[in-house]
N, CA, C and O atoms as a GROMACS GRO file, in nm:
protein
  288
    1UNK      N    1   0.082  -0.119   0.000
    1UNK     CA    2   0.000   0.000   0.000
    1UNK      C    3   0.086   0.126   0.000
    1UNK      O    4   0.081   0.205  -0.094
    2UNK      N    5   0.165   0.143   0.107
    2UNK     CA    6   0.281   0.225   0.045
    2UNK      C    7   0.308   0.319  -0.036
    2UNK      O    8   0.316   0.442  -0.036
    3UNK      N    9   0.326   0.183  -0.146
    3UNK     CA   10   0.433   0.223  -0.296
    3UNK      C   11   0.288   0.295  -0.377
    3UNK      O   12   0.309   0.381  -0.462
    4UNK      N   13   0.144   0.254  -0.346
    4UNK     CA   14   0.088   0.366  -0.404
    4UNK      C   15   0.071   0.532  -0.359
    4UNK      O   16   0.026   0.624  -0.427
    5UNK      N   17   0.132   0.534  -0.200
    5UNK     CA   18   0.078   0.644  -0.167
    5UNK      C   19   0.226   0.778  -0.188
    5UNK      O   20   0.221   0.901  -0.183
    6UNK      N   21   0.354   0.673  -0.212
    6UNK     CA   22   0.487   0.715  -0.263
    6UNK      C   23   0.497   0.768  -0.078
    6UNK      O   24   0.432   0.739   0.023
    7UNK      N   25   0.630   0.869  -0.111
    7UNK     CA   26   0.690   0.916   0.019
    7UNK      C   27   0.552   0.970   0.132
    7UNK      O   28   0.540   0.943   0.251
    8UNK      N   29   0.462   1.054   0.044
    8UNK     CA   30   0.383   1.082   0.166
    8UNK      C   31   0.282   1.012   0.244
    8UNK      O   32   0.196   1.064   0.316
    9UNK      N   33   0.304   0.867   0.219
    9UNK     CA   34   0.271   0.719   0.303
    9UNK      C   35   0.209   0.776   0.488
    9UNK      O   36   0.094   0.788   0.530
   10UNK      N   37   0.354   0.801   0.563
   10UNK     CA   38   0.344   0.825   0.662
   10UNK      C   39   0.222   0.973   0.729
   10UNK      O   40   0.154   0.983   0.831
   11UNK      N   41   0.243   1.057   0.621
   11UNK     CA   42   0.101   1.164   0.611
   11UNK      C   43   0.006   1.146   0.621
   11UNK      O   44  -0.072   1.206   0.695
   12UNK      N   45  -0.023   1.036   0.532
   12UNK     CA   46  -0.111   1.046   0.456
   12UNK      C   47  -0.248   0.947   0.559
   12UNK      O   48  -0.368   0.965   0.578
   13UNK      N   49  -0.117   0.809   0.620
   13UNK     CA   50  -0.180   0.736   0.722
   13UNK      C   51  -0.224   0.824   0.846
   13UNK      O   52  -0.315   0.795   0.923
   14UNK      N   53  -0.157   0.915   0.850
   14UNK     CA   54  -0.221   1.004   1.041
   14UNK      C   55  -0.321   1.072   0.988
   14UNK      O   56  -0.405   1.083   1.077
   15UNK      N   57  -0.368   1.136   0.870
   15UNK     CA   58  -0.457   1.211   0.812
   15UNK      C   59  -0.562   1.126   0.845
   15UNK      O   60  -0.653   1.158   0.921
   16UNK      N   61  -0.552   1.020   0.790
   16UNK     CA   62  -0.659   0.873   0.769
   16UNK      C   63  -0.701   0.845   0.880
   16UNK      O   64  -0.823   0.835   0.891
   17UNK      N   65  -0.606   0.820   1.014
   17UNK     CA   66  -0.606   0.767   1.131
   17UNK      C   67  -0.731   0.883   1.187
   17UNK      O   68  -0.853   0.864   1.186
   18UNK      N   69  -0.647   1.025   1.240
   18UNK     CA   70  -0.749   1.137   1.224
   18UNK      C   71  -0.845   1.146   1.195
   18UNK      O   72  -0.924   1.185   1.280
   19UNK      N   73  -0.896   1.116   1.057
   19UNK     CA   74  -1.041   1.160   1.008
   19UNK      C   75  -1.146   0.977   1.084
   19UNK      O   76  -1.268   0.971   1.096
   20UNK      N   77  -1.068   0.884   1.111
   20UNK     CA   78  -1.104   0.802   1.166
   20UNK      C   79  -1.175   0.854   1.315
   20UNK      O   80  -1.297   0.870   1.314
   21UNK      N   81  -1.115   0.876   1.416
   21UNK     CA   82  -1.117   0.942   1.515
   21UNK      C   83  -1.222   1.038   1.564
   21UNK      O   84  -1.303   1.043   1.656
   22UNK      N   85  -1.176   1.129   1.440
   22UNK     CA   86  -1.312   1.196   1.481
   22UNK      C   87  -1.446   1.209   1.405
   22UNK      O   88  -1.519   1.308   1.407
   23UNK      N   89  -1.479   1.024   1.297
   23UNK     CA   90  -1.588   0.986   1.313
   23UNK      C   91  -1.644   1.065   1.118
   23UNK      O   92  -1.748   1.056   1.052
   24UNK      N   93  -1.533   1.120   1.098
   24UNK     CA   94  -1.515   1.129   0.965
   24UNK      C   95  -1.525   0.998   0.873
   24UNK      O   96  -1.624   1.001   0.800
   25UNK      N   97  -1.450   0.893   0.861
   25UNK     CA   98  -1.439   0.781   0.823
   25UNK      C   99  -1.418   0.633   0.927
   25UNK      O  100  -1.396   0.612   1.046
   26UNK      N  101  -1.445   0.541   0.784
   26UNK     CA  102  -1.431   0.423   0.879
   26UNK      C  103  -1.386   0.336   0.791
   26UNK      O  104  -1.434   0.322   0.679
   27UNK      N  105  -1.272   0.262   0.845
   27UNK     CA  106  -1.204   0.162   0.791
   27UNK      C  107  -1.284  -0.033   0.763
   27UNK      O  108  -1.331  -0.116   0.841
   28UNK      N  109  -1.271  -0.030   0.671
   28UNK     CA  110  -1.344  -0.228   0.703
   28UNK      C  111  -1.286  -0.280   0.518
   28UNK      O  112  -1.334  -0.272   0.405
   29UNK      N  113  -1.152  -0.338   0.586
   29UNK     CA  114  -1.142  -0.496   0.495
   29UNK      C  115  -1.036  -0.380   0.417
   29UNK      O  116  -1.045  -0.347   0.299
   30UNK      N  117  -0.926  -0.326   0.526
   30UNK     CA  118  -0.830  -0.276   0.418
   30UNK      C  119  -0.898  -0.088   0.367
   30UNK      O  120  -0.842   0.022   0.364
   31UNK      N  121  -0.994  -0.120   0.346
   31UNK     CA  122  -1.041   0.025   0.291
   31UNK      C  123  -1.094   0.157   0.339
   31UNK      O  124  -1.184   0.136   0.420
   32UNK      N  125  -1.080   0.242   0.326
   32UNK     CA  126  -1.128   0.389   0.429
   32UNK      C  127  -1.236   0.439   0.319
   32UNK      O  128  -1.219   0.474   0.202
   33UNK      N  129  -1.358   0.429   0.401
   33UNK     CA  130  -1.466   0.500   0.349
   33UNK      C  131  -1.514   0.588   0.422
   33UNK      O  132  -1.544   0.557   0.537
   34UNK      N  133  -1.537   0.745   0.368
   34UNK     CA  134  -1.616   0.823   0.453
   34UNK      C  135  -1.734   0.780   0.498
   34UNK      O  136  -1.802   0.694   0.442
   35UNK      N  137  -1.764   0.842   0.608
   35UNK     CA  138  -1.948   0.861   0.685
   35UNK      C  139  -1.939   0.981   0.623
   35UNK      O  140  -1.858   1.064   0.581
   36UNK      N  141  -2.134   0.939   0.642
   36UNK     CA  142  -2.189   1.097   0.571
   36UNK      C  143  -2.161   1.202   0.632
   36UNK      O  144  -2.184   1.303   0.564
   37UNK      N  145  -2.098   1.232   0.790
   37UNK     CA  146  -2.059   1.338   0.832
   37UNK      C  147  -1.945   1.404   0.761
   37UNK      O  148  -1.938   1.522   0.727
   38UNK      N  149  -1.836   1.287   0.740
   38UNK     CA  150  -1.731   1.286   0.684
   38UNK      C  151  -1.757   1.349   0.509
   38UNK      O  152  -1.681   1.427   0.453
   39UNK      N  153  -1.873   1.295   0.451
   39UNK     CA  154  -1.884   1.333   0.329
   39UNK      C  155  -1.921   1.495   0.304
   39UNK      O  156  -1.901   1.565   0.205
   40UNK      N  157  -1.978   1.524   0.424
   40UNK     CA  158  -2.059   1.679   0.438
   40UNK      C  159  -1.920   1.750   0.450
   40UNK      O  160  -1.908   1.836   0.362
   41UNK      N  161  -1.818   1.739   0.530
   41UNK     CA  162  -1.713   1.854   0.560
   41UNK      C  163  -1.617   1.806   0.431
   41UNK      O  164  -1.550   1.896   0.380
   42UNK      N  165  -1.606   1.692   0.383
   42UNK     CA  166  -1.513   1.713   0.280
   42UNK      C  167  -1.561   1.808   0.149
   42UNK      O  168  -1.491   1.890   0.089
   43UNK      N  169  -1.765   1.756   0.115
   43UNK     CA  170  -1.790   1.838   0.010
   43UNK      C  171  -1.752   1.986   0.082
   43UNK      O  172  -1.665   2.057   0.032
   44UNK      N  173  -1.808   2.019   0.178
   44UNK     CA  174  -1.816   2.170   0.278
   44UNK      C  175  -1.657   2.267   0.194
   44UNK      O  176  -1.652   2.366   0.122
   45UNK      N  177  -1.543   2.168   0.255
   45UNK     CA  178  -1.376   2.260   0.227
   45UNK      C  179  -1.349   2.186   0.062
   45UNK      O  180  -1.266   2.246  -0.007
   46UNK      N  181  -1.411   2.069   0.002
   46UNK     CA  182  -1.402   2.137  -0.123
   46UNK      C  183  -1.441   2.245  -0.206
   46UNK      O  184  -1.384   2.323  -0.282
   47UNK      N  185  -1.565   2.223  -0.164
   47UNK     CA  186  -1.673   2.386  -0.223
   47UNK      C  187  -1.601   2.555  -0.197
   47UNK      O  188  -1.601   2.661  -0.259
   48UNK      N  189  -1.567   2.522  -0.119
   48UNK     CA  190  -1.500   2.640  -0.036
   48UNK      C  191  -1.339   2.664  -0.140
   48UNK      O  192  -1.329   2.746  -0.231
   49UNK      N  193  -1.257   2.593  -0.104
   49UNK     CA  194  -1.150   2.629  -0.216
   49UNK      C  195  -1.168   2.612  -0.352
   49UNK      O  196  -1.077   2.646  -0.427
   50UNK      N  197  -1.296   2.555  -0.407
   50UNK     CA  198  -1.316   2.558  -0.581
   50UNK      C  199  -1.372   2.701  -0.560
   50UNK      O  200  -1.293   2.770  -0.626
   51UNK      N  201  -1.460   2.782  -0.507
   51UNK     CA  202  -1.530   2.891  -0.492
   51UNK      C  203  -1.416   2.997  -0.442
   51UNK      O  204  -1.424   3.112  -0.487
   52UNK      N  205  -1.283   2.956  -0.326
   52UNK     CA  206  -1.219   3.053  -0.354
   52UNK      C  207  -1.083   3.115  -0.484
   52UNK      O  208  -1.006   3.211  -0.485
   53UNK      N  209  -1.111   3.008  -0.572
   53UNK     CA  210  -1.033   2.975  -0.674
   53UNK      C  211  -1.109   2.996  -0.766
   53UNK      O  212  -1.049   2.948  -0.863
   54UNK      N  213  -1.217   3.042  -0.804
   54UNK     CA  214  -1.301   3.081  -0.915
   54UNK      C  215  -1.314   3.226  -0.871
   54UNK      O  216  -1.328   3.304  -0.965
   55UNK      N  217  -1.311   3.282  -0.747
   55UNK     CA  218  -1.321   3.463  -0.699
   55UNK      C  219  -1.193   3.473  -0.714
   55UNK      O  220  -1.194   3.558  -0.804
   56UNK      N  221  -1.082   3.451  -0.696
   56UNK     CA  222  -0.926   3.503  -0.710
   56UNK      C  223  -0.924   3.483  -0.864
   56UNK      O  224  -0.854   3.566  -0.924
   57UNK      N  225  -0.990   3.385  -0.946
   57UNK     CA  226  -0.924   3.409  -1.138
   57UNK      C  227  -1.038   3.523  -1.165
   57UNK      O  228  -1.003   3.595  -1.258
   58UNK      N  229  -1.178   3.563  -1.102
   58UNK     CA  230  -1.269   3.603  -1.121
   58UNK      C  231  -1.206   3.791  -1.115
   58UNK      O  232  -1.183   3.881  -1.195
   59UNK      N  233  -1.202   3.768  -0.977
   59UNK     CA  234  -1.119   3.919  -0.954
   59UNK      C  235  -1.031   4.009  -1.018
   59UNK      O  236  -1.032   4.132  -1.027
   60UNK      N  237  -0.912   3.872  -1.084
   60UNK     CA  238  -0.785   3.945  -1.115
   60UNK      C  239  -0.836   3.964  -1.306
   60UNK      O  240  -0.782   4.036  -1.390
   61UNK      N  241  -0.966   3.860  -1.323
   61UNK     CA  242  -1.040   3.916  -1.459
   61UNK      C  243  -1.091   4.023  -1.478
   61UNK      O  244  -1.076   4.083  -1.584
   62UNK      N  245  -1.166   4.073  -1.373
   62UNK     CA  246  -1.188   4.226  -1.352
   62UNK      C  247  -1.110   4.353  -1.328
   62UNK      O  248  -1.154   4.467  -1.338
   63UNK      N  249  -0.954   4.306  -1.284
   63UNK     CA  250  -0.906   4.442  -1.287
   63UNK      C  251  -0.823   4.459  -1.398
   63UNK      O  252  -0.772   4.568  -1.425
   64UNK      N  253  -0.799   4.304  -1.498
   64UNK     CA  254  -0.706   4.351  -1.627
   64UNK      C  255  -0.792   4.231  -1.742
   64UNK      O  256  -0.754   4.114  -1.732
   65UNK      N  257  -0.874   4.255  -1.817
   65UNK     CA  258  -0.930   4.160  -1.907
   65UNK      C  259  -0.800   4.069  -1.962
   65UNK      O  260  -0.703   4.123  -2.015
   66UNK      N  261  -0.812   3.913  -1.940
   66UNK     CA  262  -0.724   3.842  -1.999
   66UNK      C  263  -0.581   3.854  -1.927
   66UNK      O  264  -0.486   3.853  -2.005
   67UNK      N  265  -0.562   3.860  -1.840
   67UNK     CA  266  -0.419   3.898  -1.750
   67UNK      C  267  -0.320   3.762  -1.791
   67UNK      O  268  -0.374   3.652  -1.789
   68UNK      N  269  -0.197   3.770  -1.822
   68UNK     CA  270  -0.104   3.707  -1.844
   68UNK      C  271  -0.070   3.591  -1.720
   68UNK      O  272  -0.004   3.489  -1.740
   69UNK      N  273  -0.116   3.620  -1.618
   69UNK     CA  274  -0.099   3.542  -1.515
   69UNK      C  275  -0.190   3.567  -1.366
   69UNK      O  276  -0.196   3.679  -1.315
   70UNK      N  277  -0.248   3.465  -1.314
   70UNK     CA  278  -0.284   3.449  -1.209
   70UNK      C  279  -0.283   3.383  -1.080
   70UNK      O  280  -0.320   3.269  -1.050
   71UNK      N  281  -0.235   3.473  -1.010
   71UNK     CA  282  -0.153   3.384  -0.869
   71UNK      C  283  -0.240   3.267  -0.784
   71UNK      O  284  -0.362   3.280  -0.783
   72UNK      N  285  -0.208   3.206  -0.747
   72UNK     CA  286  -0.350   3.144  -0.676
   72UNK      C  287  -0.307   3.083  -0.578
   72UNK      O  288  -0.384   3.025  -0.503
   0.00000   0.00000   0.00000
């Protein structure tokens, strides 16, 4: 399992362990599946950084039409 998750293995497991814990997910037969609590705050902070990443290209469209670059 590991060699799919490459070096950030050890991260990636306390993240997992974590969202275990506090009832975010649940492990059975090898696999981590969210609970629907778990499914609500992940859609919740995805929505949130796709929405703040559509107002920061949105913004910097409004102060120069077509801008050469946008920081994000």
């Amino acid at each position: 399992m590991d060699v799919a998750l490459g070096p950030d293995a050890p991260r990636v497991r306390r993240w997992l362990r974590v969202g275990e814990r506090a009832g975010l997910a649940t492990r059975h037969d090898g696999a981590v599946t969210l609970t629907d609590r778990g499914a609500f705050w992940l859609h919740l902070t995805q929505n949130y950084f796709a929405l703040d990443y559509v107002n920061t290209v949105w913004t910097a469209a409004r102060r120069q039409p077509w801008p050469a670059a946008v920081v994000l």
